[in-house]
N, C-alpha and C positions, 0 to 999 in steps of 0.2 A: 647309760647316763648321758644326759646330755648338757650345755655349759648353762641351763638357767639353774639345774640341781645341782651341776660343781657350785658354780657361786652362792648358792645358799645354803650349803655342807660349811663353804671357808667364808661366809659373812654373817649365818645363824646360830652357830654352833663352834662351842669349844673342841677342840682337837687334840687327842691326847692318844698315845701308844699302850698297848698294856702285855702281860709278858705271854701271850701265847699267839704274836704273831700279828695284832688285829690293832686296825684304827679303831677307835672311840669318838662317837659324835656325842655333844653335850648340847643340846638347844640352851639357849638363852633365855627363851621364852615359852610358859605352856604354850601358847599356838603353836610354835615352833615344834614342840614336840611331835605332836597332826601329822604336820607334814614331812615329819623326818624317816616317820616311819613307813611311809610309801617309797620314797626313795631311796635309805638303807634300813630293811626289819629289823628287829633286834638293836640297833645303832651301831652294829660292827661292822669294818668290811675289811678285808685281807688286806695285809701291809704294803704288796706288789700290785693287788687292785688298784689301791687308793695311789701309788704312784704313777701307774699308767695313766688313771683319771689326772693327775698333775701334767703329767709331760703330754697325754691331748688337749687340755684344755686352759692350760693354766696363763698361757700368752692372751688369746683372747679375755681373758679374766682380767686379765691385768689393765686390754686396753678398754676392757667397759667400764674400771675404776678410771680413768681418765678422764674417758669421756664424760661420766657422771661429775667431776671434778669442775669441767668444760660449764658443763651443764649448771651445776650449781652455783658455781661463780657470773654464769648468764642471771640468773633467778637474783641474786643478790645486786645486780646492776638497775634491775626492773624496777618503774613506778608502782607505788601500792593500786593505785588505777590498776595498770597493766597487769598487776597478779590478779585483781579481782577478777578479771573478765578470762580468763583463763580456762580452758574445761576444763571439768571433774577428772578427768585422766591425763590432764600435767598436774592440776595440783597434787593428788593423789605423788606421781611421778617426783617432784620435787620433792614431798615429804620424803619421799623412801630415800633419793638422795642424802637429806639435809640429816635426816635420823636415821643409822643405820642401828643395827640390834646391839653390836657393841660399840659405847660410844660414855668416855667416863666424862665426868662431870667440869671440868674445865672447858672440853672440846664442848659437850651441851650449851655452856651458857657466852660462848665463843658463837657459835653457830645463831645462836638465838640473838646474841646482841646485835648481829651484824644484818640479821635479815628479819627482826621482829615489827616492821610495817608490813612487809610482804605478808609474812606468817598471818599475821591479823587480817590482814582481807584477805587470804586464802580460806582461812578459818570461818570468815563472817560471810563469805558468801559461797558456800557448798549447795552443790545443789542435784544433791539424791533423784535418783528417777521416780517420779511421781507412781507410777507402776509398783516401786516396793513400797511408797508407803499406803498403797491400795490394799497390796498383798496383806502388809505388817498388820495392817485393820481389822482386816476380816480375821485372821489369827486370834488377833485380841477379843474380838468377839466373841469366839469359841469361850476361850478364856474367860470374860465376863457371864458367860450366858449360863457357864456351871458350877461358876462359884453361886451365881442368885437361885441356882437351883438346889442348892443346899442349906434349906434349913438350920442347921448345926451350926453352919457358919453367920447366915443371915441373922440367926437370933443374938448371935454371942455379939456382933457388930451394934446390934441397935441396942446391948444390954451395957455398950461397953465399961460407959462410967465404973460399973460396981463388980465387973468379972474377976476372976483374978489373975496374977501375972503368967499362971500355969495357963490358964486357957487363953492369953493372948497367945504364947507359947505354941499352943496346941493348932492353932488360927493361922500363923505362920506354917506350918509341917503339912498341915491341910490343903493351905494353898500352893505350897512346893507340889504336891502328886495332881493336883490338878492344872500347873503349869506344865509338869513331866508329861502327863496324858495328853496334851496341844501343842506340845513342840517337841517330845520326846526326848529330851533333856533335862533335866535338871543340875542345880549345884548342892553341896550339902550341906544342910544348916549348923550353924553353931551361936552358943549363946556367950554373951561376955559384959563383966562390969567395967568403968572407964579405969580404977585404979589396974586393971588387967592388962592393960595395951603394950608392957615392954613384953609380957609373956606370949604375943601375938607378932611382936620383932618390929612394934611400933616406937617410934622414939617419943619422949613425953610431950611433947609439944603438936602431935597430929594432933588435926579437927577432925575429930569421925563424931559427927552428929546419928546418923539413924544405922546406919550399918556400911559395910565394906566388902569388897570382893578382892579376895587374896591375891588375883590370878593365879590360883592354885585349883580352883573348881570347888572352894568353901566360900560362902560367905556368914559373917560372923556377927549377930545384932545386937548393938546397946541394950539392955535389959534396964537399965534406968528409964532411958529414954523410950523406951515401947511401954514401960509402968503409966508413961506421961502423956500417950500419943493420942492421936484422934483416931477415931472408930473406925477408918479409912488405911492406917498405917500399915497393917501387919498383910492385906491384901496389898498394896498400891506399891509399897518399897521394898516388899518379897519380888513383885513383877519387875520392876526396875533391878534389882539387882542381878534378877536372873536374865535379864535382857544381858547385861552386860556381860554371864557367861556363854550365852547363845553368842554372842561375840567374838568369843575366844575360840570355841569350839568348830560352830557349824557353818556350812557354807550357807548363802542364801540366792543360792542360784544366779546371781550378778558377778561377775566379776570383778567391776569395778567397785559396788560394793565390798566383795572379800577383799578386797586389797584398798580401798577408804580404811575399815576398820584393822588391817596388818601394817598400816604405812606409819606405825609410831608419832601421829600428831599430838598423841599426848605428852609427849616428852614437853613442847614446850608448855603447858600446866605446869609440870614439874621444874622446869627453868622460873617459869614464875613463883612456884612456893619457896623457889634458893633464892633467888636474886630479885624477888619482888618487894615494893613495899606494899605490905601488909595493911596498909592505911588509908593508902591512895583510893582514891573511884575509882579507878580501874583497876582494881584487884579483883584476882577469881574472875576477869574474862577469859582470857586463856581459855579457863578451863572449861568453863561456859559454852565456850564457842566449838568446843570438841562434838568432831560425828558423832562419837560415839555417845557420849553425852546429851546429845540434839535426840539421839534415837531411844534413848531411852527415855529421857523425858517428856518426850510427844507424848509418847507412847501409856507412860506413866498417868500421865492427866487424859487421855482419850480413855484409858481404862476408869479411870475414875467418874468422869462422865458419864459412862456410858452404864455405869454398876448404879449411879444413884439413880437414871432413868428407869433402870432394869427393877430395882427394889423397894424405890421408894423411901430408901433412907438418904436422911441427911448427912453431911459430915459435921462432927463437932469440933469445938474448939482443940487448937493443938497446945497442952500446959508445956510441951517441951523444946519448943522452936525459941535459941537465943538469934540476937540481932545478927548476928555474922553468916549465920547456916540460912535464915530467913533472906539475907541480900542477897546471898551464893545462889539460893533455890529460887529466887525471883528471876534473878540473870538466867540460869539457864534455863527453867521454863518460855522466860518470851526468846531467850535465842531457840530454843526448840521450833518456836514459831515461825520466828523468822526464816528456817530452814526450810520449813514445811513450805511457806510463799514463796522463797526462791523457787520450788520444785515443780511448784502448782505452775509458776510463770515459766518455767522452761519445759512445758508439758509440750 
């Protein structure tokens, strides 16, 4: 073991004894779980282990939280200028700081209030290596180029008005094995009505418009809202949400990448949906301005581009987009953009 795996045993993961001798690691987070199990199998390690790992590395531990401390009360002193222009690997860097995995909800919107100019130009000016959204492209291609070569699907799309909710159903599961064969991942589908959401451990007041991703490796879609969708939906928002488990799970050969998408900038979205107003214009940037969100929605609209050049169909109208979901998905599409031109400009 060495002190980056101590520190992410005692900053990832719950820590508990159990009675035949053994530590217990609990990740906080599915990702977390990935990586716990390269550095202890199972989640166990001997009781005497796990103190020797204490008493070698546990000083140095201590003075990284310090320094991190150092460090993030530096970040909090900065002009929002001065965050902007930051590389991709302090911001990253700060994030991991300012959001650790455990981190309850006082201390979030404690952290957030005090450094939420920074946050926002960190946020609004990321700038991904132009290189992976080269990569991400041609992937999506694949992607595209087998969904237009299936008939079954093609036809049910351009029939979609009068199909029925079983074959949009069908449309969705179809496009999960054909996402799974191009990235060799997939998440598992699940279907659900909006009165369903406390059974889903949702409180009654979420917005889930088209579907949601548990970070558990399900993602669960509105059956109202896909009865209402446009012909485009059941391929376009399967791909988007499965982006965002390819997120959770896989590396994508960058580093800085895997650790963009591990450094919890979404926490502050979530500081936003507590302590936001809801009313304001600047609601739902936050969340907007999330990498992860920037990458899947690129990605989202280049697949859809690129499926109507490929086939010929149109998109039709969407009967289930209300004003709120429609503002949210505007912001993050042109921040998608935006992300994209940072990247293109720092090629």
């Amino acid at each position: 073991m060495n002190i980056d795996e101590f520190e992410f045993l005692m900053d990832g993961c719950t820590i508990e004894q159990d009675g035949d001798g053994n530590v217990v690691f609990k990740p906080y987070r599915f990702q977390n779980g990935i990586i716990l199990q390269k550095i202890v199998p199972g989640s166990k390690m001997p009781l005497n282990e796990f103190y020797n790992n204490v008493k070698n590395y546990n000083q140095e531990y201590q003075n990284r939280k310090k320094m991190k401390q150092q460090k993030a009360e530096h970040f909090s002193k900065m002009s929002p200028q001065q965050a902007a222009k930051l590389p991709l690997e302090k911001k990253i860097e700060y994030f991991e700081m300012l959001f650790p995995d455990k981190m309850r909800k006082g201390e979030l919107i404690e952290v957030c209030r005090k450094n939420a100019d920074n946050i926002r130009a960190c946020l609004f000016n990321i700038d991904f290596p132009q290189s992976f959204w080269d990569r991400e492209k041609k992937l999506a291609d694949r992607y595209v180029a087998l969904i237009a070569s299936r008939p079954e699907i093609t036809e049910k799309m351009e029939n979609w008005a009068v199909i029925s909710l079983d074959d949009k159903k069908e449309i969705i599961q179809q496009a999960r094995e054909v996402f799974k064969y191009v990235y060799g991942v997939a998440p598992n589908i699940h279907f659900f009505k909006p009165e369903e959401y406390d059974k889903k451990g949702l409180s009654d007041d979420t917005h889930i418009d088209a579907a949601y991703n548990d970070g558990k490796g399900n993602i669960y879609f509105n059956l109202d809202r896909l009865d209402r969708s446009n012909n485009f939906f059941a391929i376009s928002v399967l791909f988007h949400e499965a982006t965002h488990y390819r997120q959770d799970v896989q590396s994508f050969d960058n580093e800085l990448i895997d650790r963009l998408f591990r450094c919890n900038a979404e926490f502050a979205a979530t500081y936003e949906e507590i302590d936001g107003d809801h009313q304001s214009a600047d609601y739902g940037d936050l969340r907007s301005m999330q990498p992860t969100e920037n990458h899947a929605y690129a990605l989202q609209e280049y697949v859809e581009q690129q499926l109507m050049e490929k086939t010929g169909i149109s998109k039709t109208d969407d009967r289930g987009l209300d004003a709120e979901t429609k503002n949210l998905h505007n912001k993050a599409f042109s921040m998608a953009k935006i992300a994209q031109y940072h990247s293109a400009k720092n090629r």
